[in-house]
C-alpha positions as a Markdown table, in Angstrom:
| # | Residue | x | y | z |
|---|---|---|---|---|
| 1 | Unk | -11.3 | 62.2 | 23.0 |
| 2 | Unk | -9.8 | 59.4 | 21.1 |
| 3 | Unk | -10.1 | 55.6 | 21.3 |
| 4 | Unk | -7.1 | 53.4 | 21.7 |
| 5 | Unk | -6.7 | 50.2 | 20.0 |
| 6 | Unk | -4.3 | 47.8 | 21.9 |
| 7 | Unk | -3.0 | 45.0 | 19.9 |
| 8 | Unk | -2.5 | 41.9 | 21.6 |
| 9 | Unk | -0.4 | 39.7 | 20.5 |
| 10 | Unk | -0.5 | 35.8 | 21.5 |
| 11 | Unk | 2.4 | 34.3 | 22.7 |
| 12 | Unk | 1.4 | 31.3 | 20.4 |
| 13 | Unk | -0.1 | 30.4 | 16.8 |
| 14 | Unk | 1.2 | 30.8 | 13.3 |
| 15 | Unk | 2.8 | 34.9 | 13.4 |
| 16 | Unk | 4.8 | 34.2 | 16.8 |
| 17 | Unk | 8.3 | 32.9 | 17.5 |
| 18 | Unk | 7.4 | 29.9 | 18.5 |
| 19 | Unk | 6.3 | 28.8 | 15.6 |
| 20 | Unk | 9.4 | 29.5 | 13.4 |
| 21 | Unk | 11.7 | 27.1 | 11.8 |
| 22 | Unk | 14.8 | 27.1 | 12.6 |
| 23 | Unk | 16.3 | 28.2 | 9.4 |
| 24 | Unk | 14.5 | 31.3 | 8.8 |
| 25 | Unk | 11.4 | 33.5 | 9.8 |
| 26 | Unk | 8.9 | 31.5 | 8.2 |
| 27 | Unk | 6.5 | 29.4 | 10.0 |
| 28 | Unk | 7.5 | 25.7 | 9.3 |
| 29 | Unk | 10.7 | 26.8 | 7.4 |
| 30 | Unk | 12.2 | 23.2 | 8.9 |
| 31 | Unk | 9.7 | 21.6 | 7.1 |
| 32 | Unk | 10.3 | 23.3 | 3.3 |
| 33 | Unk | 14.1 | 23.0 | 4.4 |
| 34 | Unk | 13.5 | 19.3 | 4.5 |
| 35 | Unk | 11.5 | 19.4 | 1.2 |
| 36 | Unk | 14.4 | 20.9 | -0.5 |
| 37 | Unk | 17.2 | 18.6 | 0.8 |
| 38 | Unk | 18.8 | 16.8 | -2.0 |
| 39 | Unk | 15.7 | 14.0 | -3.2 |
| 40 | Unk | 18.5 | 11.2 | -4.2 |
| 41 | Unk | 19.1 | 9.8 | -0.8 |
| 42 | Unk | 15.9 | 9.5 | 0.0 |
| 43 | Unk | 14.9 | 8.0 | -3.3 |
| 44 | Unk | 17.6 | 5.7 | -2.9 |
| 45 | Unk | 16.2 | 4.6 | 0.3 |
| 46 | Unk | 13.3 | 3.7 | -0.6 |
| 47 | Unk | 14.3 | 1.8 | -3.6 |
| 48 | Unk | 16.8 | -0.4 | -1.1 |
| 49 | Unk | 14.2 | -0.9 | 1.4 |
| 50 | Unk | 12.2 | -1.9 | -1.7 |
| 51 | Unk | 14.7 | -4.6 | -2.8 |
| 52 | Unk | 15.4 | -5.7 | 0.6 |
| 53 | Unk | 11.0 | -6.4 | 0.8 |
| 54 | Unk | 11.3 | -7.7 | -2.6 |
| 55 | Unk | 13.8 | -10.8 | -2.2 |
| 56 | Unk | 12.2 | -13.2 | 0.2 |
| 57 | Unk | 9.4 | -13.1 | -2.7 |
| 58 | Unk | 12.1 | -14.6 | -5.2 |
| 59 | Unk | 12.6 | -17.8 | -3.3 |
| 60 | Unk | 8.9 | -18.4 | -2.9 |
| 61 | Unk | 7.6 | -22.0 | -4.5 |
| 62 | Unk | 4.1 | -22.3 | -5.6 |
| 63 | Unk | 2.2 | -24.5 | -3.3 |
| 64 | Unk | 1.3 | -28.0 | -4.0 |
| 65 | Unk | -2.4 | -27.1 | -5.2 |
| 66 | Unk | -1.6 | -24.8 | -8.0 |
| 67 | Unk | 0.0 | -27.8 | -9.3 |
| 68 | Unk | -2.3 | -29.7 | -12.6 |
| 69 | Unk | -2.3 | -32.9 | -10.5 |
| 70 | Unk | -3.5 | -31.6 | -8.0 |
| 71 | Unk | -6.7 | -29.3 | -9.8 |
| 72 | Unk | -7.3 | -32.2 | -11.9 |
| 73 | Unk | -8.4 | -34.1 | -8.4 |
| 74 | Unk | -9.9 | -31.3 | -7.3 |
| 75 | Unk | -12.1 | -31.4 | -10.1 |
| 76 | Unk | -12.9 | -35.0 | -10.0 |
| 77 | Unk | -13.7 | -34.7 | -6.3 |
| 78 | Unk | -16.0 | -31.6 | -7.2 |
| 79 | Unk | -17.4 | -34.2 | -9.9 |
| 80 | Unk | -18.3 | -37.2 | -7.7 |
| 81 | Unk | -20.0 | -34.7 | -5.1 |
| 82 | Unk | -22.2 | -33.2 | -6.9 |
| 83 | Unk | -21.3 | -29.7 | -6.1 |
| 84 | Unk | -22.3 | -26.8 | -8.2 |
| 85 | Unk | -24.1 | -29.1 | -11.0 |
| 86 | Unk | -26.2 | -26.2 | -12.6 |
| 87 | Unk | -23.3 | -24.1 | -13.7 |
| 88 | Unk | -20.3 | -25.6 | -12.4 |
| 89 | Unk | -17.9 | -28.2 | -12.8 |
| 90 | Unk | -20.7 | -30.9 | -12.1 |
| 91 | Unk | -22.6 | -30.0 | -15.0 |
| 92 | Unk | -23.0 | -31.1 | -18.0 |
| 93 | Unk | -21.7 | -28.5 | -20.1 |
| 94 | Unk | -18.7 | -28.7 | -18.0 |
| 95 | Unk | -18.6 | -32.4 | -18.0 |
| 96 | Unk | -18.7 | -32.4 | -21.8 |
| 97 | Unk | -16.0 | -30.0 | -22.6 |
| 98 | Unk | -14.0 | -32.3 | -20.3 |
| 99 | Unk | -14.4 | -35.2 | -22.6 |
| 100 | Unk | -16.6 | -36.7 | -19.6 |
């Protein structure tokens, strides 16, 4: 007397139908399919989307306190306020490399 094996096969998961690409037998053949496309469109894409992101940053001032005027009375209000005076700008290396 013999024992018989029955396979069972799962109409779901990685060996069945269902999980086949469309192009071929493999599972996830869409997604290689996709892989192997032609790369220049894509990399042309996403150098234009690039550019297009890119421009608004062209026209861009610098605002008025990166300006020397401006620092300079940063500085000076820094200065009369004490702040920082051990290592800062209220000290007196600071305040003699500033001609101060």
């Amino acid at each position: 007397m013999g024992v018989t094996v029955l396979k069972y096969q799962a109409p779901y998961g990685t060996g069945t139908t269902l999980a086949m690409g469309p192009s071929s037998g493999r599972a996830g053949a869409g997604i290689f399919s996709f892989l192997q496309m032609t790369k220049s469109p894509m990399l042309l894409g996403i150098g234009a989307s690039m550019a297009i992101c890119a421009v608004p940053f062209l026209f861009i001032k610098d605002p008025e306190s990166c300006g020397p005027e401006y620092q300079a009375a940063q500085r000076a209000y820094m200065r009369y306020h004490n702040m920082n005076p051990i290592e800062g700008v209220s000290s007196k290396k600071a305040r003699a490399a500033d001609g101060h």
